[in-house]
mmCIF file as Biopython writes it, N, C-alpha, C and O atoms, coordinates in Angstrom:
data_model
#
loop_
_atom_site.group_PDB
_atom_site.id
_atom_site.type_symbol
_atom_site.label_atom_id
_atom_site.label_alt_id
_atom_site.label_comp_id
_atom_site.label_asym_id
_atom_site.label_entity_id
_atom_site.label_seq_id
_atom_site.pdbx_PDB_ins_code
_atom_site.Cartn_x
_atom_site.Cartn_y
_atom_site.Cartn_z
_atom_site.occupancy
_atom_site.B_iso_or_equiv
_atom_site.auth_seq_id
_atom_site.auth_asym_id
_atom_site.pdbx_PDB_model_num
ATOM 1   N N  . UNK A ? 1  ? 2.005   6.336   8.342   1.0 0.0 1  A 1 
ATOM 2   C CA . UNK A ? 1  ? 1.286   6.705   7.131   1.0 0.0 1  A 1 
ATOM 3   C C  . UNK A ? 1  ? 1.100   8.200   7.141   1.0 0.0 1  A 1 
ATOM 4   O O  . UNK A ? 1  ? 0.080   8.578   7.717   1.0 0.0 1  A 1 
ATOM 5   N N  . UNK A ? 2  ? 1.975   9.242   6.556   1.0 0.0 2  A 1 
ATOM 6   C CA . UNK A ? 2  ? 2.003   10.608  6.344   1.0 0.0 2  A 1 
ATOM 7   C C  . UNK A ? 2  ? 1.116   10.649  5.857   1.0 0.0 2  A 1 
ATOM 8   O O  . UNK A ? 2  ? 0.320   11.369  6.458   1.0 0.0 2  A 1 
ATOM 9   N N  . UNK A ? 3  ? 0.533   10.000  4.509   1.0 0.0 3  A 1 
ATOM 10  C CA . UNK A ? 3  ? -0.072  10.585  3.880   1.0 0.0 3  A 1 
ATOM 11  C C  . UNK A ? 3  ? -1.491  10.230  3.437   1.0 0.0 3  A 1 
ATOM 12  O O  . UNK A ? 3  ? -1.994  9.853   2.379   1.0 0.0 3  A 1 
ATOM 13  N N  . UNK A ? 4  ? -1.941  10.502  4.682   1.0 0.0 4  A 1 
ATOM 14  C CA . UNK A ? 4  ? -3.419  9.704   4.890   1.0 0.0 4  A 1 
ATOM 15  C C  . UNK A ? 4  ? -4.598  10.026  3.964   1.0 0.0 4  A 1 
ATOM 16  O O  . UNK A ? 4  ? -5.715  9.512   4.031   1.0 0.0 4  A 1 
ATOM 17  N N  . UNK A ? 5  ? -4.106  11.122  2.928   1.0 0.0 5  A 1 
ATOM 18  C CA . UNK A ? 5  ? -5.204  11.889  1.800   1.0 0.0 5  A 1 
ATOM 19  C C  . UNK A ? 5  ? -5.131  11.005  0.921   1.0 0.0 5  A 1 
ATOM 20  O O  . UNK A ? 5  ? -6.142  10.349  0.669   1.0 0.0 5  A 1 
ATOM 21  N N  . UNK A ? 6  ? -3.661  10.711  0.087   1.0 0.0 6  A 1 
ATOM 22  C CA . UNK A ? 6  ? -3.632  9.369   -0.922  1.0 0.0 6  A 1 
ATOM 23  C C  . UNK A ? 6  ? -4.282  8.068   -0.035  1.0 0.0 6  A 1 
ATOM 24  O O  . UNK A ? 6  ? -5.332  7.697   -0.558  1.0 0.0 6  A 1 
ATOM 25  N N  . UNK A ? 7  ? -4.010  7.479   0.877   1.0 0.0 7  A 1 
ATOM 26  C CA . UNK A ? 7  ? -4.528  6.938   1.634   1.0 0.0 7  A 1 
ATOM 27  C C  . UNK A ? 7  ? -6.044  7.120   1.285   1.0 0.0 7  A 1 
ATOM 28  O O  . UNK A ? 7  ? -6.329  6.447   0.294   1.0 0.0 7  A 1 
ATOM 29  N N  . UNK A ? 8  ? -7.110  7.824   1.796   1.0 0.0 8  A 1 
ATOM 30  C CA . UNK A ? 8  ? -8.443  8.204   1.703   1.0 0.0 8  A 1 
ATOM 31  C C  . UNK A ? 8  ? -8.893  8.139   -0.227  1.0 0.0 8  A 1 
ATOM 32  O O  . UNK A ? 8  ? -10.048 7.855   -0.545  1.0 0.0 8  A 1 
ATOM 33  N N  . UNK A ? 9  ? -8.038  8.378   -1.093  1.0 0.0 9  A 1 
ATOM 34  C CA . UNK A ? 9  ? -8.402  8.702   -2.368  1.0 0.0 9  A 1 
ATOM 35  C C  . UNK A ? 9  ? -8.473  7.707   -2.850  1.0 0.0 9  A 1 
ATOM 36  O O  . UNK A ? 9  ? -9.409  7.408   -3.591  1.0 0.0 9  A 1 
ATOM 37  N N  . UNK A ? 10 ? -7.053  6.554   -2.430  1.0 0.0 10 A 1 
ATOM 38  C CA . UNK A ? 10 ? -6.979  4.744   -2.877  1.0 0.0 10 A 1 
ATOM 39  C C  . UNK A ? 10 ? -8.449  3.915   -2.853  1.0 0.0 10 A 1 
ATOM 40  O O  . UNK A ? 10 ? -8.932  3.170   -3.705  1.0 0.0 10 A 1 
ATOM 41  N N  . UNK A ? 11 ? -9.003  4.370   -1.447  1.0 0.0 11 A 1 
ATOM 42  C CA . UNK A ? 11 ? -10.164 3.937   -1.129  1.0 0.0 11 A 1 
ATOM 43  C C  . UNK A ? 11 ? -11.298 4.258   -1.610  1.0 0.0 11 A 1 
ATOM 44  O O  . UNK A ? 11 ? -12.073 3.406   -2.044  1.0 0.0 11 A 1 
ATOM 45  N N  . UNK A ? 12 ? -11.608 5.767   -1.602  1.0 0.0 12 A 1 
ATOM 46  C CA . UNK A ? 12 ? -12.354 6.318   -2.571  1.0 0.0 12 A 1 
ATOM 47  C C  . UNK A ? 12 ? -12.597 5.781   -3.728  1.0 0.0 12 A 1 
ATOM 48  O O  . UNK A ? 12 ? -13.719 5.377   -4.035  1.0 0.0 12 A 1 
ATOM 49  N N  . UNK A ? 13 ? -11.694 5.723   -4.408  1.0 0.0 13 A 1 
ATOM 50  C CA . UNK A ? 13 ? -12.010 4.950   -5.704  1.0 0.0 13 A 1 
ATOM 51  C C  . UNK A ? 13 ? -11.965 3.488   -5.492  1.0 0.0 13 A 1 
ATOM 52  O O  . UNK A ? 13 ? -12.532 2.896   -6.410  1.0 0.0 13 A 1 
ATOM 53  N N  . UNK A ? 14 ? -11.548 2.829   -4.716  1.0 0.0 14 A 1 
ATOM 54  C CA . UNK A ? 14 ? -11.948 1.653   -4.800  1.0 0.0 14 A 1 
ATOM 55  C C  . UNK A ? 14 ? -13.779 1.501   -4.652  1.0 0.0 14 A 1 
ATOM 56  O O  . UNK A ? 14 ? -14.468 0.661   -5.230  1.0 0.0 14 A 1 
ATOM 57  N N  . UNK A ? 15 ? -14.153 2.343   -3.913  1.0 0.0 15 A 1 
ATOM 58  C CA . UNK A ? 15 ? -16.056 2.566   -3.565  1.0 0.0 15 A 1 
ATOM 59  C C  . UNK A ? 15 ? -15.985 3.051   -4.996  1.0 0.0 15 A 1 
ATOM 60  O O  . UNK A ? 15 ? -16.734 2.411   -5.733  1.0 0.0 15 A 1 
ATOM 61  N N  . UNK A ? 16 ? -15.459 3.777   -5.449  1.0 0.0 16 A 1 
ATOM 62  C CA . UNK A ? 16 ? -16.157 4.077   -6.453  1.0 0.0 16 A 1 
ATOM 63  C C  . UNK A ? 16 ? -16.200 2.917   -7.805  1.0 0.0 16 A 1 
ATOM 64  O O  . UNK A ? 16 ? -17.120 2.679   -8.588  1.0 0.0 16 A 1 
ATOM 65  N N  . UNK A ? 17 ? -15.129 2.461   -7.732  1.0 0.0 17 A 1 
ATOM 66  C CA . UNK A ? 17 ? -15.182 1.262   -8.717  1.0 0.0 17 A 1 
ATOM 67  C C  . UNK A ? 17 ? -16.545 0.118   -8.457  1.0 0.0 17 A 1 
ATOM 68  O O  . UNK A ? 17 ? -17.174 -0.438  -9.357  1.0 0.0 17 A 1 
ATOM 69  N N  . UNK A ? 18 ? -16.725 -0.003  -7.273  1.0 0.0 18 A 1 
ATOM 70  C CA . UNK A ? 18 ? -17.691 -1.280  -6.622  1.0 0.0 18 A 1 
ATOM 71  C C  . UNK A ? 18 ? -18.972 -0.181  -6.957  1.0 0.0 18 A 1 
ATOM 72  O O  . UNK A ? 18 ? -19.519 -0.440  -8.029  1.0 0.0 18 A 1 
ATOM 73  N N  . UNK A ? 19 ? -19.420 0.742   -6.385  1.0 0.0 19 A 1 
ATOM 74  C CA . UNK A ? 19 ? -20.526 1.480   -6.961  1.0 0.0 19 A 1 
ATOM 75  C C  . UNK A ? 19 ? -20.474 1.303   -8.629  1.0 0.0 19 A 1 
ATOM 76  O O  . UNK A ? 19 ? -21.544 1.813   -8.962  1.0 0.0 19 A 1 
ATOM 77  N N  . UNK A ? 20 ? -20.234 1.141   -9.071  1.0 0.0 20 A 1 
ATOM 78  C CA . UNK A ? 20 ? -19.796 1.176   -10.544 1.0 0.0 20 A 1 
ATOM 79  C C  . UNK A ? 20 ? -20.295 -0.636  -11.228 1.0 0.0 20 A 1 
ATOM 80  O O  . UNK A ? 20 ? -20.686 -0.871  -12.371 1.0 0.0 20 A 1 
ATOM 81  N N  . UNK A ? 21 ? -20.117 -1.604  -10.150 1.0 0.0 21 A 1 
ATOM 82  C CA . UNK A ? 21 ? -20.310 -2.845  -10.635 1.0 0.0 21 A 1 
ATOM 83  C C  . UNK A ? 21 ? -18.445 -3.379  -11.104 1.0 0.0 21 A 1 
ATOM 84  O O  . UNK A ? 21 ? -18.138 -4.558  -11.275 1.0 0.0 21 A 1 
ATOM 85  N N  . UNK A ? 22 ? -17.692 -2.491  -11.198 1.0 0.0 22 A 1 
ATOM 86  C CA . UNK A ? 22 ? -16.349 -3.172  -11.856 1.0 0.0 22 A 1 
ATOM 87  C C  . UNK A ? 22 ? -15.258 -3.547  -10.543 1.0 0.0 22 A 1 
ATOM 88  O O  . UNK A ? 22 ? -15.337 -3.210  -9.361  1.0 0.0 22 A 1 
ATOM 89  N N  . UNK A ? 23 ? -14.411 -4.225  -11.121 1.0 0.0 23 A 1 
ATOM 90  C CA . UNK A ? 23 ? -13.250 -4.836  -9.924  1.0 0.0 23 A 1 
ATOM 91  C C  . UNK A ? 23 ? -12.373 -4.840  -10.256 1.0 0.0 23 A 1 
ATOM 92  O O  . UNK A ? 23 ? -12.124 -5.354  -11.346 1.0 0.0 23 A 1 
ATOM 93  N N  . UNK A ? 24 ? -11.527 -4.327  -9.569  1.0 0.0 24 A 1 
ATOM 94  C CA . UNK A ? 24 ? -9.845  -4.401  -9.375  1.0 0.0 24 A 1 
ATOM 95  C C  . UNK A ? 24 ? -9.242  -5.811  -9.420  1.0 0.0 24 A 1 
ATOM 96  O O  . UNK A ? 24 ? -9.761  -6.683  -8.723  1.0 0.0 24 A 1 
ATOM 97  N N  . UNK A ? 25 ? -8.181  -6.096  -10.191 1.0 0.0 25 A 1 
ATOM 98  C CA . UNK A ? 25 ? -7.608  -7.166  -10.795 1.0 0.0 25 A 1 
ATOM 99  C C  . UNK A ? 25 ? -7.890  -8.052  -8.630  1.0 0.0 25 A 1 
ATOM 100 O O  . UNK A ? 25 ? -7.604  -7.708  -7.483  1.0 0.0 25 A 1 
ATOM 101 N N  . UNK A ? 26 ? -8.508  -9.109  -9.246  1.0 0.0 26 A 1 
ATOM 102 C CA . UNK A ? 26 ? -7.907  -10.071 -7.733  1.0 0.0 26 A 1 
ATOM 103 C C  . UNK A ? 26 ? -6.849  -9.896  -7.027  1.0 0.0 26 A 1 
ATOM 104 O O  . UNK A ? 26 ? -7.253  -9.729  -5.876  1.0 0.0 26 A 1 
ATOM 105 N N  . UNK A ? 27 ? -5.757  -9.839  -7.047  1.0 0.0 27 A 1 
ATOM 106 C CA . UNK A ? 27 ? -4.400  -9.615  -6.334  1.0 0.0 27 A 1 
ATOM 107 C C  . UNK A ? 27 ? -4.315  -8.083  -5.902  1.0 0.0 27 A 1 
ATOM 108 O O  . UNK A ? 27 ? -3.281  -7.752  -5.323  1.0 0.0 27 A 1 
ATOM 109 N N  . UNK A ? 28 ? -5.346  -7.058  -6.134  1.0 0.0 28 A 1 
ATOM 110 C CA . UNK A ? 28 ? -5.113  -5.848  -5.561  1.0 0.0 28 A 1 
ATOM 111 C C  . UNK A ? 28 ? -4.900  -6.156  -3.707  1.0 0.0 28 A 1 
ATOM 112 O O  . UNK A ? 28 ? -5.416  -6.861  -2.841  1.0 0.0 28 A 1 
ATOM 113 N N  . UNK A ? 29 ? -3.842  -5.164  -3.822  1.0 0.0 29 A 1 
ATOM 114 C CA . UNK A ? 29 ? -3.286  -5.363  -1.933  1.0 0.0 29 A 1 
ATOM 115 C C  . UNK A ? 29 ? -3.139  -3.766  -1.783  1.0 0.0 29 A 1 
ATOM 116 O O  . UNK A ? 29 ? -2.418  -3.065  -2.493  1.0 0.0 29 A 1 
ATOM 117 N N  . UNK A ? 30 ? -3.942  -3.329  -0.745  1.0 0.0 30 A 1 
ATOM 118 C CA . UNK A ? 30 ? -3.395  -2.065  -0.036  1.0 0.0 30 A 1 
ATOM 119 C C  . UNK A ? 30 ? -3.207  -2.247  1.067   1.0 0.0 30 A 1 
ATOM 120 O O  . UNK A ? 30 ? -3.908  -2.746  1.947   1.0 0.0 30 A 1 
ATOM 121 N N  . UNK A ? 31 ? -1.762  -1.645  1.057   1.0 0.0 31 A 1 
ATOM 122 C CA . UNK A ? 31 ? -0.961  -1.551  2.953   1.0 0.0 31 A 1 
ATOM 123 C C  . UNK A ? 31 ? -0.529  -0.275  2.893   1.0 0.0 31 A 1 
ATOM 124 O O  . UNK A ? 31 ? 0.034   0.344   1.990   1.0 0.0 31 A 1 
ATOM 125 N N  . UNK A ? 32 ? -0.934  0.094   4.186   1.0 0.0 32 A 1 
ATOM 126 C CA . UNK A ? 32 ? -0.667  1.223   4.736   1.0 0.0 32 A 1 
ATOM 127 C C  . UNK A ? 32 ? 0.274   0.634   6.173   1.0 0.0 32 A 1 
ATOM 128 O O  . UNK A ? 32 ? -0.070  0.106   7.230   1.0 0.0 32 A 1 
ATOM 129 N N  . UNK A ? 33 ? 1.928   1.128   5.445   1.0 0.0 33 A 1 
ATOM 130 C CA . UNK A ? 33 ? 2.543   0.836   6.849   1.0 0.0 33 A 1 
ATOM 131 C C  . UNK A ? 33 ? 2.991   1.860   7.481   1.0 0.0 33 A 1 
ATOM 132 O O  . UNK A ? 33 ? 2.970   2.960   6.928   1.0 0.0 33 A 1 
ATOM 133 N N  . UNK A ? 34 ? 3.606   1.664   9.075   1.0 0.0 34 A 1 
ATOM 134 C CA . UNK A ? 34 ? 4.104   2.885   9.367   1.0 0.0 34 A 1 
ATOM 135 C C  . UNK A ? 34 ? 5.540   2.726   9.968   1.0 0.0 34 A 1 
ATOM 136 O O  . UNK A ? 34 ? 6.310   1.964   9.383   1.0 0.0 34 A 1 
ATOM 137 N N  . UNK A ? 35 ? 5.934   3.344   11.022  1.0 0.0 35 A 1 
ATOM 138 C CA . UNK A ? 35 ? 7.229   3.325   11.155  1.0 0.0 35 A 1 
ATOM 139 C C  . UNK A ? 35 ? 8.199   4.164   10.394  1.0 0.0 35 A 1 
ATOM 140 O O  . UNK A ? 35 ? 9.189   4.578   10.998  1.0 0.0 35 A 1 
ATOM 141 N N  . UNK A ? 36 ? 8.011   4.492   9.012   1.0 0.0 36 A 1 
ATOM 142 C CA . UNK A ? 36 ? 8.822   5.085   8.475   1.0 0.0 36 A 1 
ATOM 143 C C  . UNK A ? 36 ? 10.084  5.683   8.426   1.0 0.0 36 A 1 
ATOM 144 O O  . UNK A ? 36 ? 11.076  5.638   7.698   1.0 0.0 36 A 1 
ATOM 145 N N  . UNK A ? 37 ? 9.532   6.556   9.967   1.0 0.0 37 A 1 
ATOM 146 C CA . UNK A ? 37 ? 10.600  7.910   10.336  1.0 0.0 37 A 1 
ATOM 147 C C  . UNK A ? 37 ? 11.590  7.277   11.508  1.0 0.0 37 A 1 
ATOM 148 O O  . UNK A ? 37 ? 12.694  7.739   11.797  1.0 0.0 37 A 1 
ATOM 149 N N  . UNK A ? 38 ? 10.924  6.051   12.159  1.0 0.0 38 A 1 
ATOM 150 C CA . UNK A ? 38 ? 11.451  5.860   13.756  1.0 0.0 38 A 1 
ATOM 151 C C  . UNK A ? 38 ? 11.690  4.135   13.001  1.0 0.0 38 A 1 
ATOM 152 O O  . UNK A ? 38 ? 10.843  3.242   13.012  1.0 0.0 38 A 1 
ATOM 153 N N  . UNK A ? 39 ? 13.042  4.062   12.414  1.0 0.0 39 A 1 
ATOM 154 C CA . UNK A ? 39 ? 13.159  2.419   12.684  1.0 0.0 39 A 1 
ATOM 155 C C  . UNK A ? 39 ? 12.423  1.845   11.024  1.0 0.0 39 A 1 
ATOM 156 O O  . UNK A ? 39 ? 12.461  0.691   10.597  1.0 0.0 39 A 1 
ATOM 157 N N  . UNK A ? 40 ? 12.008  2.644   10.573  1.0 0.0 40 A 1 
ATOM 158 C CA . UNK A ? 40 ? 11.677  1.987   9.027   1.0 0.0 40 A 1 
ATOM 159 C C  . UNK A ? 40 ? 10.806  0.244   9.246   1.0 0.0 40 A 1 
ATOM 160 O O  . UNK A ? 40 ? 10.993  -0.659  8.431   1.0 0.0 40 A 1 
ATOM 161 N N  . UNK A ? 41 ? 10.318  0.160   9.908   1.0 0.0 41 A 1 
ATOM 162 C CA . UNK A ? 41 ? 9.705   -0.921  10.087  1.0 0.0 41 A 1 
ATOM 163 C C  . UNK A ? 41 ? 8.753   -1.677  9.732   1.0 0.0 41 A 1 
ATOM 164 O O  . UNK A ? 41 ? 8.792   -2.893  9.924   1.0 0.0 41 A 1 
ATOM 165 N N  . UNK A ? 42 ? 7.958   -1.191  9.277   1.0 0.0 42 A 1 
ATOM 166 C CA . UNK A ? 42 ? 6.826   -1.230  8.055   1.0 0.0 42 A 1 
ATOM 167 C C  . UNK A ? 42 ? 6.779   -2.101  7.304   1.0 0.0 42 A 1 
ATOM 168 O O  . UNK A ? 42 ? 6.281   -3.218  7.169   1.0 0.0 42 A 1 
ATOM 169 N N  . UNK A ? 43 ? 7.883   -0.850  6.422   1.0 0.0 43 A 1 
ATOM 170 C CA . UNK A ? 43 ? 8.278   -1.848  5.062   1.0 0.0 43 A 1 
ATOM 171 C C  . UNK A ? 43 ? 8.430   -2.846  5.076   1.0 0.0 43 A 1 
ATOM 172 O O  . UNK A ? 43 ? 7.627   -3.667  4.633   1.0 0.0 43 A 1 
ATOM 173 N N  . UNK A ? 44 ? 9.487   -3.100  5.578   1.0 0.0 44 A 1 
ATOM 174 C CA . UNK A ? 44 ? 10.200  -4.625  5.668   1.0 0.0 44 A 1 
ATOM 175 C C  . UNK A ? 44 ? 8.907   -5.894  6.008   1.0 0.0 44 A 1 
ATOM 176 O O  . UNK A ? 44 ? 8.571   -6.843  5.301   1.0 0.0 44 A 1 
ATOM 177 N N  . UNK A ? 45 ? 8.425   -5.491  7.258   1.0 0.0 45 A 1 
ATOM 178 C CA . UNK A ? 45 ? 7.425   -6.126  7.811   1.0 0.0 45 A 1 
ATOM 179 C C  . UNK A ? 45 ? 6.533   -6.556  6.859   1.0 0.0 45 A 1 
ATOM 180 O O  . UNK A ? 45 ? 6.268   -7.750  6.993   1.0 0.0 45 A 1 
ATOM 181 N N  . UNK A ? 46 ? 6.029   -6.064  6.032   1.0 0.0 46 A 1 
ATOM 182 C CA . UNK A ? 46 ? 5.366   -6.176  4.849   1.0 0.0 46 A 1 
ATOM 183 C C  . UNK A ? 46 ? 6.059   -7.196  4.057   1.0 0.0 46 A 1 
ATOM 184 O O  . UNK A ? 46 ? 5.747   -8.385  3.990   1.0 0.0 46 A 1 
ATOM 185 N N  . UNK A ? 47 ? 7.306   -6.443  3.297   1.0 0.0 47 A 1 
ATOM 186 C CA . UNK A ? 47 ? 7.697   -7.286  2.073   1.0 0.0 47 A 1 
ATOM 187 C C  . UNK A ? 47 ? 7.840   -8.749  2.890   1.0 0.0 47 A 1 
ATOM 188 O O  . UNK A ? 47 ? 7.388   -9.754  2.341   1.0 0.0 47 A 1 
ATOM 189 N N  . UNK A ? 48 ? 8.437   -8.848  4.132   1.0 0.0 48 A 1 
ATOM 190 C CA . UNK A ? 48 ? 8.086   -10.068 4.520   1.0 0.0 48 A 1 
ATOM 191 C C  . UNK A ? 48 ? 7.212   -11.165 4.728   1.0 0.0 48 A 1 
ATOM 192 O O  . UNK A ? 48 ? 7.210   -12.393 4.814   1.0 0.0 48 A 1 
ATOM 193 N N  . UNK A ? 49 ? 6.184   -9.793  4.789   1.0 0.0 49 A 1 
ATOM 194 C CA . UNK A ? 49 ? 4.396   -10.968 4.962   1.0 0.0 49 A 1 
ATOM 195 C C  . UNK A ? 49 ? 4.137   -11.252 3.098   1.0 0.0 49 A 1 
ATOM 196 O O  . UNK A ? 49 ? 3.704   -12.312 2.646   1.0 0.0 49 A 1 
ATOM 197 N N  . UNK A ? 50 ? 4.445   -10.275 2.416   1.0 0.0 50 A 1 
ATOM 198 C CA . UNK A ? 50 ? 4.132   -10.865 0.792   1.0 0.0 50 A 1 
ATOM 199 C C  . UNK A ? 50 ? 4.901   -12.172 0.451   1.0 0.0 50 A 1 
ATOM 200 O O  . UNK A ? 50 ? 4.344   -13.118 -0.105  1.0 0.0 50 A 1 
ATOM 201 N N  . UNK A ? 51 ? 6.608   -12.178 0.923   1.0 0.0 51 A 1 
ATOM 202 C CA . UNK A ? 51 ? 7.374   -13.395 0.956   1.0 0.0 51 A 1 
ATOM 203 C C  . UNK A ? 51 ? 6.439   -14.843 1.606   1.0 0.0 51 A 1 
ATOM 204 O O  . UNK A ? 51 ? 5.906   -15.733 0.944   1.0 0.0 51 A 1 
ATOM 205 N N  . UNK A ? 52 ? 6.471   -14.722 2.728   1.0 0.0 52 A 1 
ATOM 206 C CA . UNK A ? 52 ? 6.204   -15.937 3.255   1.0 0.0 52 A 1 
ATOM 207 C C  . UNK A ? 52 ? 4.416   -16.034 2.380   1.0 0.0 52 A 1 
ATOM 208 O O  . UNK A ? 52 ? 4.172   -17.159 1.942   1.0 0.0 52 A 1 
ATOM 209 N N  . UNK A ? 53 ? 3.762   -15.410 2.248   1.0 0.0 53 A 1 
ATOM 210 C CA . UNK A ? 53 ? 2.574   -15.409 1.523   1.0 0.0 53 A 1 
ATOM 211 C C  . UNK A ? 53 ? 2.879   -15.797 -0.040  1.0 0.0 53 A 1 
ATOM 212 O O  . UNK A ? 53 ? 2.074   -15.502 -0.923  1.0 0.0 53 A 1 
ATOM 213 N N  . UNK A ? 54 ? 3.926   -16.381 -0.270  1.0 0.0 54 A 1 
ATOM 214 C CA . UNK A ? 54 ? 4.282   -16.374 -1.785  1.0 0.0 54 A 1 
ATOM 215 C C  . UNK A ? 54 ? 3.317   -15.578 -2.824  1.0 0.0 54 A 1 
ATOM 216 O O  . UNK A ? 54 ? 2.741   -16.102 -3.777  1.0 0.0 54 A 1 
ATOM 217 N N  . UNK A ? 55 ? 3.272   -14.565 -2.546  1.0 0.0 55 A 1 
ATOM 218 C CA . UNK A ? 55 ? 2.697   -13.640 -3.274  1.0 0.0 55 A 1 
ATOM 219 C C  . UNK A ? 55 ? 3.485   -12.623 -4.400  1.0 0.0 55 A 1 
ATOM 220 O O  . UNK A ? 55 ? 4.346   -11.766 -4.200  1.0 0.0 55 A 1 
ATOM 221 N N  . UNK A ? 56 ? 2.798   -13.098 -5.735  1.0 0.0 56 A 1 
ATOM 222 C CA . UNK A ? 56 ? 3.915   -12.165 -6.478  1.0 0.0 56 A 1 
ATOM 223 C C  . UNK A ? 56 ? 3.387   -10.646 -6.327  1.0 0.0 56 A 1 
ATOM 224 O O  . UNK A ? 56 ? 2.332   -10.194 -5.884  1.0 0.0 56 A 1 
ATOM 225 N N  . UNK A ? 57 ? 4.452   -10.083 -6.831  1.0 0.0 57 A 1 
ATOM 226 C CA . UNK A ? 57 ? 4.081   -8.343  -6.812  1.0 0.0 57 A 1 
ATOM 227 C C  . UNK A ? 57 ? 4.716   -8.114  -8.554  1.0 0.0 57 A 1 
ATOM 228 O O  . UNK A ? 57 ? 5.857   -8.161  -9.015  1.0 0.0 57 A 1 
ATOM 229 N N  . UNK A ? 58 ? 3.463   -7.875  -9.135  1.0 0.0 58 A 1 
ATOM 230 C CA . UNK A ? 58 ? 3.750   -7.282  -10.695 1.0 0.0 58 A 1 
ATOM 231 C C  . UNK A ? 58 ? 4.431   -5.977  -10.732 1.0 0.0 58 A 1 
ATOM 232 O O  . UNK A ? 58 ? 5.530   -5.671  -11.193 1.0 0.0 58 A 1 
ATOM 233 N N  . UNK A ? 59 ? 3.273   -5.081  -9.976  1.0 0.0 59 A 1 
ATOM 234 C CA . UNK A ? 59 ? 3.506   -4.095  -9.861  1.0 0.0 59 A 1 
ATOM 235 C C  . UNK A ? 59 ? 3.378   -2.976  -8.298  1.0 0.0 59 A 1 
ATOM 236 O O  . UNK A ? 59 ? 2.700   -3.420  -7.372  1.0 0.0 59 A 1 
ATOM 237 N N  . UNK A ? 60 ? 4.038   -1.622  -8.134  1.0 0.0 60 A 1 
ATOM 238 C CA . UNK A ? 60 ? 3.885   -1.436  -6.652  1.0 0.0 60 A 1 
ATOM 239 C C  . UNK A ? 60 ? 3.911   0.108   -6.941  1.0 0.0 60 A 1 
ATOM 240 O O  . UNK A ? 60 ? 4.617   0.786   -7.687  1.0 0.0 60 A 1 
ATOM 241 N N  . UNK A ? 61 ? 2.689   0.477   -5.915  1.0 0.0 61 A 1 
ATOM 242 C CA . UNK A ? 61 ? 3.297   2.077   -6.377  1.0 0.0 61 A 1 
ATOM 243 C C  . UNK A ? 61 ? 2.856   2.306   -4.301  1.0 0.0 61 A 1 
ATOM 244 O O  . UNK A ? 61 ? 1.979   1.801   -3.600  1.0 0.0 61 A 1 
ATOM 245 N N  . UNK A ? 62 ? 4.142   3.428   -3.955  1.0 0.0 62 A 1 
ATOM 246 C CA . UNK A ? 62 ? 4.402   3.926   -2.739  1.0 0.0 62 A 1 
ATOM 247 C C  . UNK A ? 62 ? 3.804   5.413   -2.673  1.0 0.0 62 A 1 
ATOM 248 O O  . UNK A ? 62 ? 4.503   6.310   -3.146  1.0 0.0 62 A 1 
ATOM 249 N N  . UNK A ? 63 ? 2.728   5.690   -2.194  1.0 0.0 63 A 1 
ATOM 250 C CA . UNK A ? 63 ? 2.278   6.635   -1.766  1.0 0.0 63 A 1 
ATOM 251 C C  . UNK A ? 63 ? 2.393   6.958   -0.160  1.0 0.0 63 A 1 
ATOM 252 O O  . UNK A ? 63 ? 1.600   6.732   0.754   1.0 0.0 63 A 1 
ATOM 253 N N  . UNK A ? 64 ? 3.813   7.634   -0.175  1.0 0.0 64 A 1 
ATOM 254 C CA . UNK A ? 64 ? 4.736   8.081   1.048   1.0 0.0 64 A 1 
ATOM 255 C C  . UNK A ? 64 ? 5.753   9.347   0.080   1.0 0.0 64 A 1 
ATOM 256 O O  . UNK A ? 64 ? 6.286   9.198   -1.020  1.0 0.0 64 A 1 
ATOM 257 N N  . UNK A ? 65 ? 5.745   10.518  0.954   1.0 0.0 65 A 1 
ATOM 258 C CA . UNK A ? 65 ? 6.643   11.766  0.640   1.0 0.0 65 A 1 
ATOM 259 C C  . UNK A ? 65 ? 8.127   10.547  0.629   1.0 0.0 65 A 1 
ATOM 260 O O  . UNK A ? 65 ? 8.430   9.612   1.371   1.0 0.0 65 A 1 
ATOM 261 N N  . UNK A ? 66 ? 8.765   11.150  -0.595  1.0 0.0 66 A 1 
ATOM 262 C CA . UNK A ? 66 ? 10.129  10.786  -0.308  1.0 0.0 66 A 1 
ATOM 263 C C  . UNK A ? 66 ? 10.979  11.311  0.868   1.0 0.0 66 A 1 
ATOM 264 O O  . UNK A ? 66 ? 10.625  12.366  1.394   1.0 0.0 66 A 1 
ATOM 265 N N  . UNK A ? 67 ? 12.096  10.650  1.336   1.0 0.0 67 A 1 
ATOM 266 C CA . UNK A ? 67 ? 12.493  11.069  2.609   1.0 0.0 67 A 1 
ATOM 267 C C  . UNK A ? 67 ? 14.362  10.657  2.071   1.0 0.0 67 A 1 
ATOM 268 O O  . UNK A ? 67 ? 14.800  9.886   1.217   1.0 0.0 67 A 1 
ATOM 269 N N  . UNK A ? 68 ? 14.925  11.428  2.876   1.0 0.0 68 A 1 
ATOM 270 C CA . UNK A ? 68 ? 16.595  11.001  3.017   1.0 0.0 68 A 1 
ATOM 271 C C  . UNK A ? 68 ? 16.931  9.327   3.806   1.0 0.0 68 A 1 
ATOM 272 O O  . UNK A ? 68 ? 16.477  8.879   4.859   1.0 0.0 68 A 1 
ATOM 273 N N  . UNK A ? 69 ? 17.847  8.724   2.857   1.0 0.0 69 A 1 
ATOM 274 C CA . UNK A ? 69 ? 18.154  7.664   3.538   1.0 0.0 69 A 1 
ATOM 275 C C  . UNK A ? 69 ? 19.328  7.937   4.759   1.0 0.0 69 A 1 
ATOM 276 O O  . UNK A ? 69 ? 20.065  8.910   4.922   1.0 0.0 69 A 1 
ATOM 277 N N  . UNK A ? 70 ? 19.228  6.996   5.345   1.0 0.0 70 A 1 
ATOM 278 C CA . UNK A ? 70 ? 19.675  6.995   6.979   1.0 0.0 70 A 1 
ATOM 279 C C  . UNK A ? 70 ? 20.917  6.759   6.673   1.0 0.0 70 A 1 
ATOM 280 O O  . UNK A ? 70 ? 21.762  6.650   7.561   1.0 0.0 70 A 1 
#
């Protein structure tokens, strides 16, 4: 997880929403994976736990610097 500020801000506002009394749709999921740079491992690891979790994904946003593929 490079980018541990988006990281800290996701959360932030999630306190800030609950201070507030309001809620994020039920199905909100934050993962912070890592591996990225050494073996990409993360990811996968993940989309795998949403699979076997038959969990749909509407929508996804990646807060990670883009990087060159291998």
């Amino acid at each position: 997880m490079d980018t541990k500020a988006t990281l800290g801000i996701v959360l932030a506002l999630l306190e800030a929403l609950q201070r507030e009394g309001r809620r994020p749709p039920p199905n909100l999921l934050v993962a912070a994976t890592v591996d990225e740079e050494d073996g990409a491992r993360g990811a996968p690891a993940f989309a795998a736990w949403i699979r076997r979790k038959g969990l749909a994904v509407d929508q996804l946003a990646v807060a990670e610097r883009p990087c060159a593929l291998r």
